[in-house]
Legacy VTK file of the C-alpha trace (Angstrom):
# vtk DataFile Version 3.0
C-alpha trace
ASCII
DATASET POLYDATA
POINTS 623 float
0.000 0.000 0.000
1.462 3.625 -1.450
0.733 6.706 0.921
1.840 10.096 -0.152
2.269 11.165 3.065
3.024 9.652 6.291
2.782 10.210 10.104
5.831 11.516 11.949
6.087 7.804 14.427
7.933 9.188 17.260
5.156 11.186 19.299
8.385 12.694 21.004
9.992 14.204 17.897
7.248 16.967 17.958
6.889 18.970 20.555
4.303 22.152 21.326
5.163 25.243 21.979
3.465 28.293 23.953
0.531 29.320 22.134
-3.244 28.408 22.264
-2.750 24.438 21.723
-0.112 24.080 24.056
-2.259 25.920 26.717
-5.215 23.433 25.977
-3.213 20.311 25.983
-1.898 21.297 29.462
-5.172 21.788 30.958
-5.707 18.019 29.344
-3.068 16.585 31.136
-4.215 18.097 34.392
-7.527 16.325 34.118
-6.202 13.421 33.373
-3.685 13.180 35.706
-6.121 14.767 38.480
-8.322 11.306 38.401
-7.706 8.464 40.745
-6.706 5.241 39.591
-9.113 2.993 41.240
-11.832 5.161 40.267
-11.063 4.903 36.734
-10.585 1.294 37.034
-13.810 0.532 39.832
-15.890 -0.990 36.863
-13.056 -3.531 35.570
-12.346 -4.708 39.227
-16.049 -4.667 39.990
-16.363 -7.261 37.280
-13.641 -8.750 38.170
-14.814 -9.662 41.392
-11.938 -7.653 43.135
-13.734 -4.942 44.594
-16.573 -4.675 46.437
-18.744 -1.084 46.922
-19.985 -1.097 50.758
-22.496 0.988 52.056
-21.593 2.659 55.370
-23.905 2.250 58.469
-26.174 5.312 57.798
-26.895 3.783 54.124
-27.755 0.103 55.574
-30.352 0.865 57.626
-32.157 3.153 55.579
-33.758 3.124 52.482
-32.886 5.521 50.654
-35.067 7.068 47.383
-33.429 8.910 44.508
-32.574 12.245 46.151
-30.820 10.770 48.711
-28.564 8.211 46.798
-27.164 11.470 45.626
-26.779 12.612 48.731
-24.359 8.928 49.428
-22.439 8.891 46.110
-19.093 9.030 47.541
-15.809 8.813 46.570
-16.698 7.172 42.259
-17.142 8.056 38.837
-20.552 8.737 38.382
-23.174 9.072 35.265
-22.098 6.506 32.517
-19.349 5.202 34.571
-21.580 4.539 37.794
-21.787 0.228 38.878
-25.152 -0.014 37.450
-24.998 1.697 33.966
-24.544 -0.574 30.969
-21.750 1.541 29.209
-19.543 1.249 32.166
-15.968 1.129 32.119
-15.621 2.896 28.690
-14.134 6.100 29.791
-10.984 3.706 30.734
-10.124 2.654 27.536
-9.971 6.841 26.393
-7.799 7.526 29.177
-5.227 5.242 28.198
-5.332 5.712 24.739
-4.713 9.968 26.052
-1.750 8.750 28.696
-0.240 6.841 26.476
-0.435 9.586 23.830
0.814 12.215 26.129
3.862 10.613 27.990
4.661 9.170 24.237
4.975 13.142 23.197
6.197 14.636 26.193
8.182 11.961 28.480
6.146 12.687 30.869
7.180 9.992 33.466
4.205 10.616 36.322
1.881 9.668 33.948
3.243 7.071 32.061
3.877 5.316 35.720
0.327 5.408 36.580
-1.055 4.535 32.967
1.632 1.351 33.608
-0.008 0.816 36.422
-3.225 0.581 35.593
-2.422 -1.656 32.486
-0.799 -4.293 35.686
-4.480 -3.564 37.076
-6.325 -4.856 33.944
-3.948 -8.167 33.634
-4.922 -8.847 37.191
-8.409 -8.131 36.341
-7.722 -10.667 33.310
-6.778 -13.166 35.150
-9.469 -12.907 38.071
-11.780 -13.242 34.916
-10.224 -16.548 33.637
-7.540 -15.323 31.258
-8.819 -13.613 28.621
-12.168 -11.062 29.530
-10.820 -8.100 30.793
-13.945 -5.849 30.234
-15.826 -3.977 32.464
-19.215 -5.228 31.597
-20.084 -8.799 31.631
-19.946 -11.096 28.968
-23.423 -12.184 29.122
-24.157 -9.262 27.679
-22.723 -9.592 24.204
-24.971 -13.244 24.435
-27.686 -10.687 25.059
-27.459 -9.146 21.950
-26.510 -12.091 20.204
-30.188 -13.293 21.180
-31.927 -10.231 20.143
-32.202 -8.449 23.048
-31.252 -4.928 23.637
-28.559 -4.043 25.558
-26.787 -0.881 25.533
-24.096 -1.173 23.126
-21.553 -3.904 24.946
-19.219 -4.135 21.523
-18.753 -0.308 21.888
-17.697 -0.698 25.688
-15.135 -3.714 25.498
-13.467 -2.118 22.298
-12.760 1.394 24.766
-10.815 -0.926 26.839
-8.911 -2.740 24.299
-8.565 0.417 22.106
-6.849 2.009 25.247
-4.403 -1.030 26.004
-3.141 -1.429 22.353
-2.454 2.537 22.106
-0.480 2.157 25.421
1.139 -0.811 23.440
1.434 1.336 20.449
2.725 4.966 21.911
4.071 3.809 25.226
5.735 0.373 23.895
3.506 -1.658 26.885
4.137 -4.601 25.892
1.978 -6.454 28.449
-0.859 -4.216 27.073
-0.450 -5.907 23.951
-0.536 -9.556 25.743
-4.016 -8.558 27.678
-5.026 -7.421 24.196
-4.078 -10.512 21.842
-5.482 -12.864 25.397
-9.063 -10.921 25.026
-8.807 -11.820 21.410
-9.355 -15.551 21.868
-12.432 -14.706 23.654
-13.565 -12.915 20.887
-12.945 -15.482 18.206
-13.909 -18.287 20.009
-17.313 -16.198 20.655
-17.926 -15.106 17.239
-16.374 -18.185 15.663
-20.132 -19.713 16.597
-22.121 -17.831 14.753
-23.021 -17.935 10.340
-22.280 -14.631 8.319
-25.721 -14.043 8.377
-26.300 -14.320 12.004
-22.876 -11.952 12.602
-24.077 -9.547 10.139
-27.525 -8.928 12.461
-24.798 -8.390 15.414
-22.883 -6.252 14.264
-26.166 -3.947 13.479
-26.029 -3.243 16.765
-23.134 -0.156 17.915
-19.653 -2.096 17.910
-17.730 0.593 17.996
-13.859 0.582 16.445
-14.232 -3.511 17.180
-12.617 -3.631 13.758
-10.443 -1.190 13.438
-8.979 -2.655 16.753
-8.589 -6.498 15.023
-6.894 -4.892 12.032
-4.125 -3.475 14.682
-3.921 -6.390 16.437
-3.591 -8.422 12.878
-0.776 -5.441 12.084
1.036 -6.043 14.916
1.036 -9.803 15.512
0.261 -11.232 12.052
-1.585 -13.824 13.138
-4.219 -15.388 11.101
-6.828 -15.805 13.989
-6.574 -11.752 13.889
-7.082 -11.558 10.677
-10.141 -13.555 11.112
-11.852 -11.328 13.078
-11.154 -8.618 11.255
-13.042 -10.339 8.371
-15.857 -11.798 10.904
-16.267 -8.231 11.612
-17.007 -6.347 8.305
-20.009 -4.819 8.151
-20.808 -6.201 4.464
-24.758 -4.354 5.133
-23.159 -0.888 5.511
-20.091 -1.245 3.095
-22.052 -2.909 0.256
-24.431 0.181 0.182
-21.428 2.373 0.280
-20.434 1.680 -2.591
-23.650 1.335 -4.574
-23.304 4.923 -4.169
-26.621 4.831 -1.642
-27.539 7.688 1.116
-27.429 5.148 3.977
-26.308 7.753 6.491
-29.103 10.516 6.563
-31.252 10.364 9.932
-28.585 7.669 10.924
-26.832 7.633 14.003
-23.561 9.209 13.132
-20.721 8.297 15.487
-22.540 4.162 15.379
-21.091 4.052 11.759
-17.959 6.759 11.929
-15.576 4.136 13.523
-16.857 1.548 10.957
-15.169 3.637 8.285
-11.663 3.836 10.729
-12.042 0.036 10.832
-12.260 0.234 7.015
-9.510 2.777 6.803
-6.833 0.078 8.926
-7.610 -2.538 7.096
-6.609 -1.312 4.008
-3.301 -0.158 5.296
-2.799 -3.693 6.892
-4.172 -5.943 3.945
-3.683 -4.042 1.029
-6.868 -4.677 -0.490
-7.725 -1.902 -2.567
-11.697 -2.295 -1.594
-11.558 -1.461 1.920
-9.985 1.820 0.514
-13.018 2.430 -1.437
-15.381 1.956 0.937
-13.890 4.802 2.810
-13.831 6.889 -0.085
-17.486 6.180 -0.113
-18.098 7.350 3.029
-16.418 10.150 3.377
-18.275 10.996 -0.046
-21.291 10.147 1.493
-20.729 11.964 4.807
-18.988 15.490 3.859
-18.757 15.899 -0.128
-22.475 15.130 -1.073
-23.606 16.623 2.783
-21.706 19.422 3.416
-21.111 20.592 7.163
-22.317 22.992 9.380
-19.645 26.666 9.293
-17.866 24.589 12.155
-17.020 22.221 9.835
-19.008 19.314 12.237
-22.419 17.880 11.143
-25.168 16.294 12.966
-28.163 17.124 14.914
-29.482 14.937 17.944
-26.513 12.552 17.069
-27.884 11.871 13.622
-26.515 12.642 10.134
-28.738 15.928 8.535
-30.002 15.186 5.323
-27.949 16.742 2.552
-27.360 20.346 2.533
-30.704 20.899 4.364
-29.385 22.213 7.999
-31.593 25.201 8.230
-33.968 23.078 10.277
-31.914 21.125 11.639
-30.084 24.127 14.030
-31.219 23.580 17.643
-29.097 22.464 20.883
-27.770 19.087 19.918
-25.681 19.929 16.848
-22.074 18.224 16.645
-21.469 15.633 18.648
-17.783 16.742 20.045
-17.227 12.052 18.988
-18.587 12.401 15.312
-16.115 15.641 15.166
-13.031 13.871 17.236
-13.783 10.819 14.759
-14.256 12.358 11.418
-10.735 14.407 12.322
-9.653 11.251 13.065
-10.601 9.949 9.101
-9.755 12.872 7.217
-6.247 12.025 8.865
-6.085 8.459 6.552
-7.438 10.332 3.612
-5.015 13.102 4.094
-2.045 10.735 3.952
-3.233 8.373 1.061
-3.684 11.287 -1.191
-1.688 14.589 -0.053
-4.382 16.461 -0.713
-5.295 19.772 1.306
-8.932 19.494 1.375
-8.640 17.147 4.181
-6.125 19.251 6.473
-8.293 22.336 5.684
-11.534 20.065 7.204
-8.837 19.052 10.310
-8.160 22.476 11.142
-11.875 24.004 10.674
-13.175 21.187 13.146
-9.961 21.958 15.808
-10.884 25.263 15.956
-14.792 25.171 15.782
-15.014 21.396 17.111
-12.156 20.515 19.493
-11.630 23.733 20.828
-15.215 25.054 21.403
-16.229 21.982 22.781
-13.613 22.166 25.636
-14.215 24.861 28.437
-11.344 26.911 28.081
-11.043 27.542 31.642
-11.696 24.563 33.274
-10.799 21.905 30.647
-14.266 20.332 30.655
-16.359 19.227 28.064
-19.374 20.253 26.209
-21.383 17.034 24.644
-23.248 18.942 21.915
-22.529 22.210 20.245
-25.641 24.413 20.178
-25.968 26.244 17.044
-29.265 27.693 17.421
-30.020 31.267 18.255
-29.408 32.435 21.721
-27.353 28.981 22.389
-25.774 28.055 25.739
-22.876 25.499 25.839
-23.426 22.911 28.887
-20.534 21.461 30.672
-19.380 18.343 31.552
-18.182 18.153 35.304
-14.910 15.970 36.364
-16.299 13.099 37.829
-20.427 12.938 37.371
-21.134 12.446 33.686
-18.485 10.547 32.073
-20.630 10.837 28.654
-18.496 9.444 25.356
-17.549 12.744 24.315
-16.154 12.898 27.740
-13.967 9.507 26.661
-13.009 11.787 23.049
-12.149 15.157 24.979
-9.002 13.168 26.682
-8.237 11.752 23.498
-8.691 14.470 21.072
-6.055 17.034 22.984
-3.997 14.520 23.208
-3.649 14.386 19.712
-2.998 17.887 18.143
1.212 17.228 17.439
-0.215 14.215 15.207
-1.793 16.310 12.541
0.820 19.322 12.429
3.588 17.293 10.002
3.806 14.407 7.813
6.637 12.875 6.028
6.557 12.986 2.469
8.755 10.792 -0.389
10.801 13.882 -0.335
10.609 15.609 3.248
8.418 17.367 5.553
4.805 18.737 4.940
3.444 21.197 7.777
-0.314 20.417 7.639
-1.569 23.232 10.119
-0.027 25.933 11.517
0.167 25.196 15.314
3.533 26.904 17.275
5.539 23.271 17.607
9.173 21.985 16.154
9.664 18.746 14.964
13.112 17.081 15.420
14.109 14.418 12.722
16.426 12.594 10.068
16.460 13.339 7.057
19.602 11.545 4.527
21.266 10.863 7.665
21.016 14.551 8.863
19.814 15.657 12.026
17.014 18.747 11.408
14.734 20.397 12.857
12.081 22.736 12.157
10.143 25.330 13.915
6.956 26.966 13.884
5.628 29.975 15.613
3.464 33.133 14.532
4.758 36.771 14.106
1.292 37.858 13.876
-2.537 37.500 13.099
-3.692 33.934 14.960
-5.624 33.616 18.234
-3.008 34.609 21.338
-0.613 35.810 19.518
2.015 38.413 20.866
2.674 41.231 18.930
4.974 43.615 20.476
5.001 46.865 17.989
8.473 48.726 18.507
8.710 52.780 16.870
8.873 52.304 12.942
6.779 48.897 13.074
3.315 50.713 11.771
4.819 51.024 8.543
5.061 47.871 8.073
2.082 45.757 9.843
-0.279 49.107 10.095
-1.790 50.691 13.490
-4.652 47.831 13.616
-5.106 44.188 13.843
-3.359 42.328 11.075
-5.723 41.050 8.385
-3.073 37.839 7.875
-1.967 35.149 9.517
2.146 35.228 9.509
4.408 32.487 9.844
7.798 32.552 10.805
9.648 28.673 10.495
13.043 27.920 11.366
15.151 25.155 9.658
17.894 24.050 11.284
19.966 21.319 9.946
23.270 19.785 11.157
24.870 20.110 7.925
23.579 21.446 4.313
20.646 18.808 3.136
18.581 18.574 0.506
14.890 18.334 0.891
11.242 19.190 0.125
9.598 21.470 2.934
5.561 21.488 1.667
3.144 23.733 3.658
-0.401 24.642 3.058
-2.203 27.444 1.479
-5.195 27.063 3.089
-9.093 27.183 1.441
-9.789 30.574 3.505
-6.598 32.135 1.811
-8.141 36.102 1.251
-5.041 36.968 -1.371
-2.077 35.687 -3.033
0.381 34.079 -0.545
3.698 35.935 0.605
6.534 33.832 1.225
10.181 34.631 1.552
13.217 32.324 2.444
16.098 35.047 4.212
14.304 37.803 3.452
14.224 36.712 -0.560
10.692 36.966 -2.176
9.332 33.490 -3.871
6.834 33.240 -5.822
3.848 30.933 -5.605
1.813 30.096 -7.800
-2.280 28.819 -7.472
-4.842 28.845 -5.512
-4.868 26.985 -2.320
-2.821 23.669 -1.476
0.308 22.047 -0.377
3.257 24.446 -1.977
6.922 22.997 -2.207
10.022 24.595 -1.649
12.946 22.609 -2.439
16.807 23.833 -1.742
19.563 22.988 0.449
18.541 23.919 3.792
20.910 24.435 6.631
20.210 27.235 9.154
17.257 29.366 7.351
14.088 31.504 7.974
10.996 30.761 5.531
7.946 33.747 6.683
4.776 32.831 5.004
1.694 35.329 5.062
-1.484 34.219 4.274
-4.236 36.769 4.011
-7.436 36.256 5.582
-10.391 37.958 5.387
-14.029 38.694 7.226
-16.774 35.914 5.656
-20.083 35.464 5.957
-21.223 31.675 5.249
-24.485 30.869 4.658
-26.502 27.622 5.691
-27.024 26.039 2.444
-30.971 26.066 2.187
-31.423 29.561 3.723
-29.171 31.480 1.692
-30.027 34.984 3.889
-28.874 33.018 6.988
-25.059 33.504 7.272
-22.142 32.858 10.176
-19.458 35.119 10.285
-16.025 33.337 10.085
-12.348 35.010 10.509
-10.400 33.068 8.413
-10.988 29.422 9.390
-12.233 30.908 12.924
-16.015 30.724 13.233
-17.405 34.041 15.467
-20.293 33.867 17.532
-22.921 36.786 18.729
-22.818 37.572 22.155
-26.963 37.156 22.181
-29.611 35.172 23.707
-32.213 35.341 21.217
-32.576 35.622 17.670
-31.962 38.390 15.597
-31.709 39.767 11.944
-28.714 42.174 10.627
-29.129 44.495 8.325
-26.390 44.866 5.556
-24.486 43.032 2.560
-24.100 39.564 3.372
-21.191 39.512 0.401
-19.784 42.278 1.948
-19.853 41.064 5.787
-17.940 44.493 6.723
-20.956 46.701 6.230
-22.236 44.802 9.582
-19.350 43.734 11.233
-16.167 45.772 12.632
-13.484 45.334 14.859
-14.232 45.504 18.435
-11.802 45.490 21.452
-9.082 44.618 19.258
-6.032 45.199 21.644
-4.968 44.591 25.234
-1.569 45.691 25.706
0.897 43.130 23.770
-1.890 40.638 22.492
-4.123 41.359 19.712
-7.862 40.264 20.340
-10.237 38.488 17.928
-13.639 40.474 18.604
-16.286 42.362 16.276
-18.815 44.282 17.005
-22.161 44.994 14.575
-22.300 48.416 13.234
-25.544 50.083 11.852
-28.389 47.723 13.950
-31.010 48.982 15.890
-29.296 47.556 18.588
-25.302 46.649 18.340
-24.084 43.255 19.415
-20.476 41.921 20.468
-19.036 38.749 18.706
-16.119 36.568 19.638
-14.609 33.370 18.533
-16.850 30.309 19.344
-13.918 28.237 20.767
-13.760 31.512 23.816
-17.393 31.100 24.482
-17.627 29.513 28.086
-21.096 30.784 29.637
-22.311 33.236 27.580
-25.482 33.148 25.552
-24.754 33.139 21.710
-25.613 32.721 18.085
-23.994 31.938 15.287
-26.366 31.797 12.340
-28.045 35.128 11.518
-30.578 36.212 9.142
-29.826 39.022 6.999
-31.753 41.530 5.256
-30.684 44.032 2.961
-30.840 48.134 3.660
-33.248 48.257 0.973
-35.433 45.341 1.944
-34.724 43.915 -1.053
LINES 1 624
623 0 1 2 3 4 5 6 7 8 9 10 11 12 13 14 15 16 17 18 19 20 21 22 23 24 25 26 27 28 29 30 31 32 33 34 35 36 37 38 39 40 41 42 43 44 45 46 47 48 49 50 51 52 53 54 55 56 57 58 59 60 61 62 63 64 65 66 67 68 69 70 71 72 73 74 75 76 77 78 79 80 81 82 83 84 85 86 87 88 89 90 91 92 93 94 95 96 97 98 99 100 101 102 103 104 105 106 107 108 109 110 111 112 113 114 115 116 117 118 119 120 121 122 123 124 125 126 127 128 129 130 131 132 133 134 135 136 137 138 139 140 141 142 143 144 145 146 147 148 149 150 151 152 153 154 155 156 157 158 159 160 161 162 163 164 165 166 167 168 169 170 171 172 173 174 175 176 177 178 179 180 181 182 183 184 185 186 187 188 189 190 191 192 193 194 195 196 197 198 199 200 201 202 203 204 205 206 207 208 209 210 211 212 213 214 215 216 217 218 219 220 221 222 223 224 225 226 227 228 229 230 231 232 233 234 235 236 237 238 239 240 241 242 243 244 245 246 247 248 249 250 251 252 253 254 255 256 257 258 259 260 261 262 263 264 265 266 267 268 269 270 271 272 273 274 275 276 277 278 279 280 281 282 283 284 285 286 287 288 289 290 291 292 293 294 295 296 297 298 299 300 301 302 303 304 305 306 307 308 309 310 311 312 313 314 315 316 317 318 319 320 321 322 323 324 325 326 327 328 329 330 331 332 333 334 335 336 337 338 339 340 341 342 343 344 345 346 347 348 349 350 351 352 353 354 355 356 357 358 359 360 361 362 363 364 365 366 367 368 369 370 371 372 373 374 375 376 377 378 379 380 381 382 383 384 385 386 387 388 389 390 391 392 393 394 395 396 397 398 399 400 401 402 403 404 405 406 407 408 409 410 411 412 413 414 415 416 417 418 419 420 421 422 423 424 425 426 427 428 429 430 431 432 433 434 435 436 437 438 439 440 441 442 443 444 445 446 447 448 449 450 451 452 453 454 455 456 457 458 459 460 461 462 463 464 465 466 467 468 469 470 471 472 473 474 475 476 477 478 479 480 481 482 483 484 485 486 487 488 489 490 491 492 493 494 495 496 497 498 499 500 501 502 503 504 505 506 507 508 509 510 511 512 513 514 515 516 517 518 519 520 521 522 523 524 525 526 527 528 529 530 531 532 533 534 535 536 537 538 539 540 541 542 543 544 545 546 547 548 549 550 551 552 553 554 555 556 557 558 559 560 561 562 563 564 565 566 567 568 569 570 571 572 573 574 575 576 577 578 579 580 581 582 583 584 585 586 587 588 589 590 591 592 593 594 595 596 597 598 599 600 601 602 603 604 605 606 607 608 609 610 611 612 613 614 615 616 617 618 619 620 621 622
């Protein structure tokens, strides 16, 4: 299998630096670090038999109604990780995959000790269980479904824990993770070796999760056939066949029940080479995003369901975006991204960072927001630390544990910077030790921008209407290679780059650009102009967001309202507001020429506010 581009695969030869993603990453770690080990793991050694919850003596010798269990919750997880829920135990298998992820990057030797830890914890659990379950739901339950009856999604639950222990395998090099994984593994064959493609086809219509995305690792890692067994027992031939029929099998369709189907697709490709598995994700990202569209976020969905093509207008109300169906379809633009080099996809990564990952974690507290309101006079609702556990709880660990993986790829001929996140990347390239830098002079979110006497002539008194991009190559001795970065689909003007101060030209529209010399200790700036937009939901054409280059702004209002102005000219209704504070420059507008003026800010800095993003707009003339 041919990729044009390829992950960097030491998490630890990128590294963030200070800026806005750095900031959120650390508040991350902090959570994740902040929870207790047993509580994390109470479900597995609940199951396991090798813990027992104990009421105290108030709690025995009452009974106690609703109100007052709260009242006696103690020291647990609660919500979707309490004892008696049927998803418990999945928020586990996300916190591993996150530790893993994070001590990988940043050596961070407190965490990876207790994530080691806990993977000890789960082979005890493993054995306590018989030697293979190590789940935190029993196994009765898969039997459940197996006989028709509902039950909550068990697939989906045992694949959180597995997921976790092969990425601590994976990133952290666990290689007892990878034992408890492969020992699981003859449960599951064993299980599903009883059952006739027919009868495994009706199973697998019910949520089970990345189940084969996880057997296509395990098969890449181990080679063994019985792995590659279950990743064929587990192909959902119903979904994939309609795929590629070219069929609409995803409006009014749960959304994140079928995302991790197409990761599962995506893996196997890469570890079979079979050309059709590739096609089948082609499909459904063609089926998803090209023939759907998205929201001005960049995320879809509406009460976890796909919205019929490029009819949202109805669809706006407080259960847009599911921060999983964003976290996942990030997750499959990635494969797309490196089988084709094309920009499209890393201009749909960083659109959902900002609008998805970003607005969906409380900026202050490092919580988590399930849903992403988008209708008028929206408020975003909070996750707390240790009462809801939902499963975009699980995917907030994950997903800012994640950001260095999508900033640079290896290409045939060198590096391609995919977004433009402050970072450096250490690495080999014909033997030579480089490394390359990233930071912004000017325009993003947070940046500093101290002006010194003679600087207005040159960036003007006001905010600066481009992003600029100052990267540092570094190499031990002279090298040759390819350095590729992005012109992104927001780009307001033609590019400015220069390498030492020289001007190059580029030509085109948006895309990967090239620049190939000799590089040894040089300074590449790149400008790229952005501009006010105003996008509007596809069937209601007068209804527009306002978007800052890929940075979607929301209305500081708790009801709806109607502008008045040039939607194609967005600057008759919107100017800048509050646009310094001593060395930073700040990202808000303010409306100009309503009956009654309104502040906006980036969605990603809402926390409590009431807002809207969607506005209708009417013309000065009415017409």
């Amino acid at each position: 299998m041919k990729t044009v581009l390829s992950s960097i695969e030491q998490l630890s030869d990128v590294s963030l630096l200070p800026g806005l993603f750095k900031d959120r990453s650390k508040l991350n770690r902090e959570y994740v670090m902040s929870l207790k080990s047993v509580n994390l793991l109470q479900n597995h050694l609940i199951e396991a038999c090798l813990l027992q919850l104990r009421l105290n003596e108030t709690q025995r010798n009452r009974s106690l109604d609703p109100v007052q269990v709260e009242a006696y919750r103690g020291d647990l997880h609660w919500g979707w990780e309490s004892p008696g829920c049927q998803v418990r135990g999945q928020f586990l298998g996300h916190w591993l995959s996150a530790a893993a992820r994070t001590s990988a990057g940043s050596g961070d030797a407190e965490l990876r000790a207790k994530a080691d830890a806990i993977v000890q914890e789960l082979a005890r659990c493993q054995e306590a269980n018989g030697g293979e379950w190590v789940a935190s739901i029993p196994p009765s339950y898969l039997d459940r479904v197996a006989r028709g009856q509902w039950v909550w999604a068990p697939h989906y639950v045992a694949h959180k824990t597995l997921m976790g222990l092969f990425d601590m395998y994976k990133y952290a090099k666990n290689e007892l993770a990878l034992e408890i994984v492969a020992k699981a593994a003859n449960w599951f064959h064993r299980w599903s070796g009883q059952f006739p493609e027919k009868k495994m086809a009706e199973i697998l219509d019910t949520e089970t999760g990345g189940m084969l995305e996880l057997w296509a690792d395990l098969y890449g890692a181990t080679g063994d056939k019985k792995h590659l067994e279950l990743l064929q027992r587990y192909t959902r031939t119903n979904l994939y066949d309609a795929l590629l029929r070219g069929e609409d099998v995803l409006t009014n369709r749960h959304a994140n029940t079928t995302i991790p189907e197409a990761h599962g697709a995506a893996r196997a490709y890469e570890v079979t080479g079979d050309r059709r598995w590739r096609e089948i994700v082609e499909a459904y990202w063609k089926c998803a995003v090209t023939d759907r569209g998205t929201f001005c976020t960049g995320g879809q969905s509406s009460g976890e369901v796909w919205t019929p093509p490029f009819e949202f207008a109805a669809r706006l109300g407080d259960t847009n975006q599911e921060h999983c169906t964003v976290y996942n379809m990030i997750r499959l633009a990635d494969w797309l991204l490196r089988w084709t080099g094309e920009a499209r996809y890393s201009d749909y990564i960083e659109r959902n960072l900002y609008n998805g990952i970003l607005a969906q974690q409380n900026r202050t507290t490092g919580m988590i927001a399930y849903f992403l309101p988008l209708e008028a006079g929206a408020h975003k609702i909070w996750g707390s630390p240790t009462h809801d556990f939902w499963c975009c709880h699980g995917t907030l660990v994950q997903a800012h544990a994640t950001y260095s993986s999508y900033i640079y790829y290896r290409s045939a001929d060198g590096i391609a910077i995919s977004q433009y996140i402050p970072s450096e990347i250490q690495t080999m390239h014909a033997g030579t030790q480089v490394k390359i830098g990233q930071s912004f002079e000017s325009g993003n979110l947070g940046t500093e921008d101290i002006q010194r006497p003679g600087d207005a002539a040159k960036s003007g008194w006001h905010r600066p209407s481009e992003w600029t991009i100052k990267i540092a190559v570094d190499a031990e001795k002279p090298v040759d290679f390819q350095l590729q970065f992005r012109v992104p689909d927001w780009i307001a003007g033609p590019t400015g780059v220069t390498v030492n101060g020289e001007t190059r030209k580029i030509d085109g529209g948006p895309g990967f650009k090239t620049i190939d010399r000799k590089w040894h200790h040089d300074q590449v700036t790149i400008e790229l102009p952005k501009s006010l937009t105003a996008v509007p939901i596809p069937d209601q054409t007068d209804t527009v967001a306002f978007m800052d280059g890929p940075i979607v702004l929301a209305g500081l209002s708790s009801h709806q309202r109607r502008l008045t102005g040039d939607k194609d000219k967005p600057e008759t209704m919107l100017i800048a507001g509050n646009e310094r504070e001593w060395w930073n420059w700040l990202s808000g507008y303010r409306t100009t020429g309503q009956p009654e003026n309104i502040s906006f800010i980036p969605l990603l800095d809402v926390v409590d506010e009431d807002y809207t993003v969607y506005f209708e707009v009417s013309s000065p003339t009415g017409r």
